[in-house]
N, C-alpha and C positions, 0 to 999 in steps of 0.2 A: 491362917486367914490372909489374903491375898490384899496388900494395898491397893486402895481405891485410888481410880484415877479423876483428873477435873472432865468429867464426862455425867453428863445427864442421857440416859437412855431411855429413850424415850419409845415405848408401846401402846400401837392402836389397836382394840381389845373389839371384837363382835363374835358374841357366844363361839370363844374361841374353848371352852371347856376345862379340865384339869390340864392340860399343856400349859396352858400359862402358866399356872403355877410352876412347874417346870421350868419354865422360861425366864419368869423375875427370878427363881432360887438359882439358877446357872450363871445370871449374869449381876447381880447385887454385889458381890465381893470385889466383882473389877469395875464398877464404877462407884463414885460417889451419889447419885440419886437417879432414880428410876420413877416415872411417871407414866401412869397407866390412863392413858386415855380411852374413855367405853362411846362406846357408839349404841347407848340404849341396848344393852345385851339383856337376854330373858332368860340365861339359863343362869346355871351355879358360877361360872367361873371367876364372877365379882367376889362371891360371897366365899370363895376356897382361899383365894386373894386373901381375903381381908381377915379369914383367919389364921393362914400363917403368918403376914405381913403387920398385922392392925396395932403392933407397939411397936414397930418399924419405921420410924422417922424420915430412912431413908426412901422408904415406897411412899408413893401421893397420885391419888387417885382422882381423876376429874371427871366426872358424869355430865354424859350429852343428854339432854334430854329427846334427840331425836338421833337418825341413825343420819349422821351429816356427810358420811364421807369418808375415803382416808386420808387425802390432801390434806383438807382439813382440817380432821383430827389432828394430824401431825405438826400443821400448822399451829396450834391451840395449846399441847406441848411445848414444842421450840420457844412459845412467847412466855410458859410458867416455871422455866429451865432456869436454874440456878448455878449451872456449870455451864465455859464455855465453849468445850466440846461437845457435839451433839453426834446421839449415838441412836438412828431407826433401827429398830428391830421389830422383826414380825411376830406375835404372840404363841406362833406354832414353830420357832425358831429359834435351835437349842444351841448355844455355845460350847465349846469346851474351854477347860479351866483357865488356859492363856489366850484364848482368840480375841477378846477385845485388848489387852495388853500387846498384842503383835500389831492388831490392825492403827495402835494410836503409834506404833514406835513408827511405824513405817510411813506414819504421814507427819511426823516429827525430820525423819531421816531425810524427807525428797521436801524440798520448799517448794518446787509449783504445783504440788499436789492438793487438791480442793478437798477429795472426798475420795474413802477406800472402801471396799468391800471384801470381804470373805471369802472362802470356800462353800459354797451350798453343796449340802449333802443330800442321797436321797436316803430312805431307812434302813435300802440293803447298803448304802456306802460306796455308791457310784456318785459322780458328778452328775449335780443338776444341771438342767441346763437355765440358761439365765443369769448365774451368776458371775459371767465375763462373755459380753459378746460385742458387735459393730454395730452399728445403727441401723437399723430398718429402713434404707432409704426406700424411695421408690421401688428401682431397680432390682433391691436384695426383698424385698416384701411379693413382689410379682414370682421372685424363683423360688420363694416360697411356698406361695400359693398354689402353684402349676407343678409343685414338687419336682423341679427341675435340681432342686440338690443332690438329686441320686446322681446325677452325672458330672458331680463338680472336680472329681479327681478326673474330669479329662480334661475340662476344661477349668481349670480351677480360679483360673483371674476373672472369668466370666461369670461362673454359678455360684457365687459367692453365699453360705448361710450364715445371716448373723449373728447363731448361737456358736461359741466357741468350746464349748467344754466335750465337744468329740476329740480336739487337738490336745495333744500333751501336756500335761501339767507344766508349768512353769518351773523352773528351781529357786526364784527371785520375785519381790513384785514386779509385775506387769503393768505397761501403760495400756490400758484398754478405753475405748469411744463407751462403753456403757455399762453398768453392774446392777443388781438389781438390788427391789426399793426395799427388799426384807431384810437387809445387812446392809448402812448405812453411817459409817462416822464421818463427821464432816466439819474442815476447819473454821473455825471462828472468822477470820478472815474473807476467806471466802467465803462465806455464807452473808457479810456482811455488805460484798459487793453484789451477789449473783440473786440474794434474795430470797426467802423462802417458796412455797412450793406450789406449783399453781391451782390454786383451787376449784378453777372450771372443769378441773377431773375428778369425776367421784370416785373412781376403782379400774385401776390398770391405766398403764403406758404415764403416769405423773412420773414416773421413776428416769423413762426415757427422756421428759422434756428438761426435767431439771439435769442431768448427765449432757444435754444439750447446751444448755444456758452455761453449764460449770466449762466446760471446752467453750463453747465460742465467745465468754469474759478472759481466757485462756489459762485457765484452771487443767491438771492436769488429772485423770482418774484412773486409779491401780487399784488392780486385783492382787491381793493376797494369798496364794497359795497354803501354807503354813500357817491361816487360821480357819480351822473350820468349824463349820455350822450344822448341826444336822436340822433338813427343814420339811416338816410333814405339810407339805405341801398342797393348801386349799382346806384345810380346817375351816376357816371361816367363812367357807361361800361353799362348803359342800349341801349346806340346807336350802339355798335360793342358787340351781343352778342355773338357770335361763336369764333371773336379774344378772347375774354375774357377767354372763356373757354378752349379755346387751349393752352395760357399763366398759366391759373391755374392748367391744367394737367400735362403741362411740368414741370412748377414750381414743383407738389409734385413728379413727377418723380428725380429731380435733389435732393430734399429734402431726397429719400429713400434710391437715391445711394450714396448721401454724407455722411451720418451718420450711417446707418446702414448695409452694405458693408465687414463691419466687423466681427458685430455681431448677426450676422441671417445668417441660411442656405441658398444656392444660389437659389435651387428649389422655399423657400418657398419667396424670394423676387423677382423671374422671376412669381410669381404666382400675387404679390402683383403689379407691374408693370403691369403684364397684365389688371388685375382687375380697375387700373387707366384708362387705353387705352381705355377696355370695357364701363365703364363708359364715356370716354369723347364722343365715338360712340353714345351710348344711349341719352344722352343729346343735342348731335347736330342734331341728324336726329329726336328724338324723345322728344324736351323740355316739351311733356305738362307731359308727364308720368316718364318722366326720377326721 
């Protein structure tokens, strides 16, 4: 049995299924307390929970009586957190045996490190992408959208894509501008200056704003190579796929005009906002090609 570390992990639950289960039993031994936040779930997955969990002191369960969010929810965890490391994880998001024990060493090791994340996996055990990339600025969201990255090895300082997990694995942690919000420990300290997590996002891009906030308090953010995660990616929003994608367009719309509002010309972010809109068009009426 693996000693527990001073970590509350903390999971935001929406009929995410028998994976959870999965999920608290992967990651229980390597921290001290785990806290299951539901967001009004309608299937079994509370109830599979709470039967292997339910003389488990260490598991604690909070029921939302509404479906609020995951900011939120996460938020609402962080405040019933009895450890003072805090540790997101996404309920469809399997650890292996030492990945939370690497991800606390390595934010032990580097003092102006705020928050680290993981290895995301996908189920054949390729790198996902998301889980170390650059910020979506303006500029890098536009060559996105225009699929202008096919041509980024010519021009490579120009067509920049933000997701990093085409590049080589790392041999060491990495300083990265952003990690994703499904693999999440994060120092006491910093969390103390920078704040918890914005709640005007219901689902998608909070991940980016807080990765934001953590850098510009001048927090630094490392990706951990040498802890991985396998992460069945979208369990919880494969049954509301259109709400998901409306919440994840709003979100990075709220995400462009909050931080960058300032420092980008107005044209070229009513260009980058349309580009958002255009897309979330494309993917609702046309998901296979989108």
């Amino acid at each position: 049995m693996t000693t527990s570390l001073p970590i509350t992990t903390i999971i935001v639950n929406y009929n995410a299924g028998p994976v959870l289960v999965e999920s608290v039993s992967a990651v229980i031994e390597q921290t001290g307390e785990v806290i299951l936040v539901d967001n009004d779930s309608r299937d079994q997955s509370l109830a599979l929970v709470e039967a292997k969990f339910g003389q488990d002191a260490r598991v604690k369960i909070i029921r939302n009586g509404a479906n609020l969010g995951f900011a939120k929810a996460c938020n609402i965890g962080a405040q019933a957190a009895s450890q003072p490391f805090l540790f997101f994880l996404n309920p469809d998001c399997i650890c292996a045996p030492h990945s939370v024990t690497r991800l606390y060493q390595s934010l032990l090791q580097n003092p102006q490190a705020g928050m680290v994340g993981g290895l995301l996996l996908n189920p054949d055990g390729t790198e996902q992408a998301g889980g170390r990339r650059l910020t979506p600025t303006p500029g890098r969201t536009l060559v996105r959208s225009f699929g202008l990255q096919r041509w980024a090895k010519r021009w490579p300082q120009l067509l920049v894509d933000f997701n990093l997990h085409q590049q080589p694995l790392p041999n060491a942690p990495l300083s990265v501008e952003a990690i994703s919000g499904a693999c999440m420990l994060v120092k006491p300290e910093a969390l103390t200056q920078v704040g918890l997590w914005d709640e005007d996002y219901f689902l998608h891009c909070e991940d980016l704003d807080w990765c934001m906030r953590f850098r510009r308090a001048g927090w630094d953010i490392l990706f951990v190579p040498d802890a991985p995660f396998s992460h069945a990616q979208g369990t919880c929003s494969k049954s509301r796929p259109l709400f998901v994608e409306w919440h994840k367009h709003k979100g990075m719309s709220r995400f462009y005009r909050k931080f960058f509002r300032q420092d980008y010309p107005l044209p070229l972010l009513w260009l980058v906002l349309a580009a958002i809109w255009v897309r979330f068009g494309r993917r609702s009426f046309f998901p296979i090609n989108a």
